[in-house]
C-alpha positions as CSV (number, residue, x, y, z in Angstrom):
1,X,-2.9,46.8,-22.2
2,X,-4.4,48.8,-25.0
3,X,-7.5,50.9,-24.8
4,X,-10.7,49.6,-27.0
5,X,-10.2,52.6,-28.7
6,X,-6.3,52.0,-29.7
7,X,-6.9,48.3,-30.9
8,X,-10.0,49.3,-33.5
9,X,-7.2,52.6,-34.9
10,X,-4.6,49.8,-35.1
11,X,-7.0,46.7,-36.9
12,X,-8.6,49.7,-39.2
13,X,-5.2,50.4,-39.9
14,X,-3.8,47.1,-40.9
15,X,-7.1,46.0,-42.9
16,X,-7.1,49.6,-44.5
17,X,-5.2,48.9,-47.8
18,X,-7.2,45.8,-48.6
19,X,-11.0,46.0,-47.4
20,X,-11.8,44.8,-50.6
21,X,-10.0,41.0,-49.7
22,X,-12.1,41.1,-46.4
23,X,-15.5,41.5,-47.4
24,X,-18.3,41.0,-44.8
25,X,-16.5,39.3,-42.7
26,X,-15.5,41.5,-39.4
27,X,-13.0,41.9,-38.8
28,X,-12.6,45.2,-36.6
29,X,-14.0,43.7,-33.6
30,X,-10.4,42.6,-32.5
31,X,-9.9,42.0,-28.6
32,X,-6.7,40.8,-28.9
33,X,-3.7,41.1,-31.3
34,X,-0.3,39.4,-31.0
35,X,1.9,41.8,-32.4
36,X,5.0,41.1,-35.0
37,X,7.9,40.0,-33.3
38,X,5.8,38.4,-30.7
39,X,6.1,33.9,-29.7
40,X,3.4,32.3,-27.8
41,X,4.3,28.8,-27.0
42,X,1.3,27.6,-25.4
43,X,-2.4,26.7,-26.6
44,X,-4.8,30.0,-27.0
45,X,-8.7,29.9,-26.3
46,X,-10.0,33.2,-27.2
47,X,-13.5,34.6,-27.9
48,X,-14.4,37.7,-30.0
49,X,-11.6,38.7,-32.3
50,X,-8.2,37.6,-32.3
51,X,-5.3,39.5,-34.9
52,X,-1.9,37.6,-35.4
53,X,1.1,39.6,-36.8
54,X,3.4,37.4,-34.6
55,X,4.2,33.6,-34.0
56,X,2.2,30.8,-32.6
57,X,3.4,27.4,-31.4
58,X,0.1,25.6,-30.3
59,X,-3.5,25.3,-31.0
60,X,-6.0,28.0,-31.3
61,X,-9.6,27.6,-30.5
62,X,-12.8,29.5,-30.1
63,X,-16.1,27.9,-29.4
64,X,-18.1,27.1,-32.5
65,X,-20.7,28.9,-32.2
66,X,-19.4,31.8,-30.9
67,X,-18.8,33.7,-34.1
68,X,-14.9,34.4,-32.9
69,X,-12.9,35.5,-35.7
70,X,-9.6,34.8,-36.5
71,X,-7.4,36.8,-38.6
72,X,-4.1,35.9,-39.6
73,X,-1.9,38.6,-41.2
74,X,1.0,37.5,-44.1
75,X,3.7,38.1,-41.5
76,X,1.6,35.8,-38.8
77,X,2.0,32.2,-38.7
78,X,0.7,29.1,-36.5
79,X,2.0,26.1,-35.9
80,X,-1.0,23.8,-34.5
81,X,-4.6,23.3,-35.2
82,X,-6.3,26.1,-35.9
83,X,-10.3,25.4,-34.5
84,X,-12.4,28.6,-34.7
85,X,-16.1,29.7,-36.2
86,X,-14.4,32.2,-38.7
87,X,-11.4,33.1,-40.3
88,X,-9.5,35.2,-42.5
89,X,-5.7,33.8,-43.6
90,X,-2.9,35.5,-44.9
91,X,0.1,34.1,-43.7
92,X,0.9,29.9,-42.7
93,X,-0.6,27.5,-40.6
94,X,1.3,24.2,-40.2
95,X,-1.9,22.1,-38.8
96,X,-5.3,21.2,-39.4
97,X,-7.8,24.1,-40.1
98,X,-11.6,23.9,-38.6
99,X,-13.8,26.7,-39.4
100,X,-18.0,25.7,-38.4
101,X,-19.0,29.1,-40.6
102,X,-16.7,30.2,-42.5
103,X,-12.8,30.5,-43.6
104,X,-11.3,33.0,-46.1
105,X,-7.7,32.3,-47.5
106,X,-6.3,35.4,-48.9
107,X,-3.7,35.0,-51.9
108,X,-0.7,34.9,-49.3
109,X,-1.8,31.5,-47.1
110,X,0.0,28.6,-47.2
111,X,-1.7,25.7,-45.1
112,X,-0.2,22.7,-44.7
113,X,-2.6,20.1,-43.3
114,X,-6.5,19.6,-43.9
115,X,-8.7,22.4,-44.3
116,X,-13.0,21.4,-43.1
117,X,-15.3,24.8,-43.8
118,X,-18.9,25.0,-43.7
119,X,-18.0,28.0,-46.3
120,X,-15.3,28.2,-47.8
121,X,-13.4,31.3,-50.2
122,X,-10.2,31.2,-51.7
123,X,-8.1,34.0,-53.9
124,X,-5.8,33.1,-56.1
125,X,-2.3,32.1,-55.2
126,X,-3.6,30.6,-51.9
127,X,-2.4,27.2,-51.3
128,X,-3.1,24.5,-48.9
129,X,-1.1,21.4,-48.7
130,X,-4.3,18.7,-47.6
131,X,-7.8,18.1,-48.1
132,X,-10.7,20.7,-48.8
133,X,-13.2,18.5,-46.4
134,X,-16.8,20.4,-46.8
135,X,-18.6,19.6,-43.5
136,X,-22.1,18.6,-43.5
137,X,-24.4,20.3,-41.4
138,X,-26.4,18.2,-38.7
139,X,-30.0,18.9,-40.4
140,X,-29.7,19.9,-44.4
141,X,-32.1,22.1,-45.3
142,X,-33.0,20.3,-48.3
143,X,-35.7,17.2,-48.2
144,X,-34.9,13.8,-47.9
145,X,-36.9,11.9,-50.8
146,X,-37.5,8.2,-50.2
147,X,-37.5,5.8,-53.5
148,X,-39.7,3.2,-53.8
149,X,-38.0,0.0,-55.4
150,X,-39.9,-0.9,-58.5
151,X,-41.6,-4.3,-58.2
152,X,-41.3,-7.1,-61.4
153,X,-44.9,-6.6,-61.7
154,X,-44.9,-2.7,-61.7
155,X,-42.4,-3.1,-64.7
156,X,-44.8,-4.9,-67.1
């Protein structure tokens, strides 16, 4: 198992030619990485920061509102849902895509299946084979304003 140490040179080093792409999202705090070359077969739940170069064949899921972060390199690729708070996608996802904060689709992803975001960013040459579905938060921060139906006599 790698040190804490080895996995931040490793993630600095594989986000180092395109910081720009990633933005604010982090995406150094990696815990786990499936490296190139590398099949799971088999469902992952994770929590803090998950790096795919490799191959997955099942679901992936972090607790909403965790803020785990999922980051999916152009030589990665998943075949399942895909549930996690937020995420950064560069290769392809054959599944549905669920992000509660916030998903970022780098000019490399290919999704086929529905994408739902709370936030969503997309570069161009990113593709997704589905519906864009915005979710709706549970309490909008923006008032609800009741009409009053107009009565005949109001009207003349």
């Amino acid at each position: 198992m790698a040190s804490n140490q080895e996995i931040k040179r490793r993630a600095k080093k594989m986000f180092s030619s395109d910081t720009k792409k990633l933005k604010d999202i982090n995406t150094t705090n990696v815990s786990t990485i499936i490296g190139e070359g590398t099949i799971i077969q088999g469902d992952i739940v994770y929590e803090g920061g998950l790096h795919v170069d490799g191959r997955v064949v099942g679901n992936v899921t972090a607790e909403a509102d965790s803020g785990a972060t999922l980051t999916l390199s152009k030589m990665g690729s998943i075949q399942g849902c895909v549930k996690v708070p937020i995420m950064v996608i560069d290769g392809e996802v054959q599944g549905d895509v669920v992000a509660s904060e916030r998903v970022q689709l780098i000019a490399n992803s290919r999704i086929t299946g529905n994408v739902q975001y709370n936030l969503i960013e997309m570069e161009v040459g990113a593709e997704v084979n589905g519906q864009l579905v915005r979710q709706h938060e549970e309490q909008s921060n923006v008032a609800h304003v009741e009409t009053q139906e107009s009565t005949h006599d109001e009207l003349s």
